[in-house]
N, C-alpha and C positions, 0 to 999 in steps of 0.2 A: 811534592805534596807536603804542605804543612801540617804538621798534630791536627790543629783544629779542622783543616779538610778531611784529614781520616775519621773525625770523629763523626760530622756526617755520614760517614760510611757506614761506620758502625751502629749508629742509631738508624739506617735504612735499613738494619739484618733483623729479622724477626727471630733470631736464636740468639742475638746480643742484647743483650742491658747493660744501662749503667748503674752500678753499686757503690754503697758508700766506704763500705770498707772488702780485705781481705779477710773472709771466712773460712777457707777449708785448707786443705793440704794436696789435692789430688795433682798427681802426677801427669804431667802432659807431656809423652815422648816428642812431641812435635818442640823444635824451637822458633819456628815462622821466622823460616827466612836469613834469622841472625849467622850470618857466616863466622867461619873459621878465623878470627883476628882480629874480628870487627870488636869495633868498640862501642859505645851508647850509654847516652846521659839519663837516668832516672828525671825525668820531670818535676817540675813546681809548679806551683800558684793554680791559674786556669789549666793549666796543661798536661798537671794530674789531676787525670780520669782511672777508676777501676771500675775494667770490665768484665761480666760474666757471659762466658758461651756456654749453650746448651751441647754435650757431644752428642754427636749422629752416628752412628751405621747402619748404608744401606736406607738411608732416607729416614730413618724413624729413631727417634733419641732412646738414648743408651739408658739405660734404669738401675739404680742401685736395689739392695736390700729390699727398701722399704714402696718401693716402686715411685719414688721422684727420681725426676730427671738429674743425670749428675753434668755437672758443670766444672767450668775452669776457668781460672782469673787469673787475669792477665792488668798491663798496663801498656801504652804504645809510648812508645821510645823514638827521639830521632838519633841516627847513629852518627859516627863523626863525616861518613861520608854523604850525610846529606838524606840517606833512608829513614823512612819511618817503620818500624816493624813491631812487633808483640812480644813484650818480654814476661813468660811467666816465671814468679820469682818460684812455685814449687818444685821447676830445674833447679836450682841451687842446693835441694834437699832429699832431689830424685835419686833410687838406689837402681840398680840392675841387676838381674839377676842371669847369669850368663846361664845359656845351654847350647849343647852342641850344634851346629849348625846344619848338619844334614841326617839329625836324626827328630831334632825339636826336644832331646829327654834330656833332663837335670846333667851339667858334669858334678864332679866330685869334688874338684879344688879349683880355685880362682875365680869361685863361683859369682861372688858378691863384687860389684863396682859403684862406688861413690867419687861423685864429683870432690873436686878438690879446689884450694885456691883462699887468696886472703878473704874474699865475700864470701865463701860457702863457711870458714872457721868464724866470720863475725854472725852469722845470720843463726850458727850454733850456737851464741853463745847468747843471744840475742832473741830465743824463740819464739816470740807471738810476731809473724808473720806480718801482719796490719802495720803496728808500731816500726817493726823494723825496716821495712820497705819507707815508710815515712821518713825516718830517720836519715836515709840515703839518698832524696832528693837533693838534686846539682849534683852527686856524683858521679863520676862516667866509671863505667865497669867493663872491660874486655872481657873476651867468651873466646877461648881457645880449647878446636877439639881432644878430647883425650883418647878417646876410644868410643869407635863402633860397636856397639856387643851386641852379640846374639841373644834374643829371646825369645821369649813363648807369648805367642798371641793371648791377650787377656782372658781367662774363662774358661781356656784349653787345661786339663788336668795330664799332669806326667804321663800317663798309661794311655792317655789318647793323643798324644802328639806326635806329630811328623815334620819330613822339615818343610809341608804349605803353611806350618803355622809359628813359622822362626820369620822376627821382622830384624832390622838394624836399628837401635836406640842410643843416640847419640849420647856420651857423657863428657861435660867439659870442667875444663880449669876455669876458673871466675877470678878476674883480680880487679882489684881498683887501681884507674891508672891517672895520674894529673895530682892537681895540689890537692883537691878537698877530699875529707873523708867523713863518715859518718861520726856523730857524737858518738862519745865510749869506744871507740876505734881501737883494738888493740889493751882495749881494760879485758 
């Protein structure tokens, strides 16, 4: 499947749109698909599209605060072997927050996990999300797991968890790999 055949895909899903830019921050423990090594090229020209999905549980969209729908953006990527997958870039900035696994309660130390890697130190340094994903077009980026951690299902509060409400949330190493690099690379 080429890019642009996915994009028909994505324009038949009534919980996707196409946007013109990256807006938010939200967290998507899903990485769709992108395995352990793989590699994959940020898009140009026609080929970057930014997409928004509406999140679902349980059939009916997930509500923030203010009762709009919360969403996640994404862009689709082909990878060096030839897949097209979903790259959201607010993995690169995603934290974890471990808990024990067969209790679902807070541990005490080694709580906190962040991705690492030469993309996740430029995209810090680099913060308005839109621009800097811009910037990384033609680049290819590898995605190597670092750890599965244990967490607490969104919304569950310490003193009401168990472990039906610990998931595995993937966090990886990010690097850029080939000639090109993003402009300010390394400033």
């Amino acid at each position: 499947m080429t890019l642009q055949e996915s994009f028909a895909v994505e324009r038949g899903n009534s919980n996707i749109e196409e946007v013109g830019k990256f807006t938010k921050a939200f967290r998507v423990d899903d990485l769709s698909n992108i395995e352990d090594g793989e590699a994959f090229t940020i898009p140009s020209g026609e080929d970057y599209k930014i997409w928004s999905q509406r999140m679902m549980r349980g059939g009916q969209p997930v509500l923030d605060r203010e009762g709009k729908p919360v969403t996640a953006e994404y862009i689709k990527c082909l990878t060096t072997g030839g897949r097209v997958v979903k790259f959201f870039p607010s993995s690169l900035t995603k934290l974890a927050f471990r808990v024990n696994a067969e209790t679902g309660k807070d541990v005490t130390s080694d709580r906190v996990v962040r991705p690492e890697g030469d993309v996740v130190m430029y995209v810090k340094q680099h913060p308005d999300m839109d621009e800097t994903v811009r910037k990384m077009q033609g680049c290819t980026i590898q995605y190597n797991l670092k750890e599965r951690v244990p967490v607490r299902r969104f919304g569950v509060p310490n003193d009401k968890a168990t472990k039906d409400d610990v998931e595995n949330n993937p966090i990886g190493k990010w690097n850029f790999v080939g000639e090109k690099k993003p402009e300010n690379f390394g400033a």
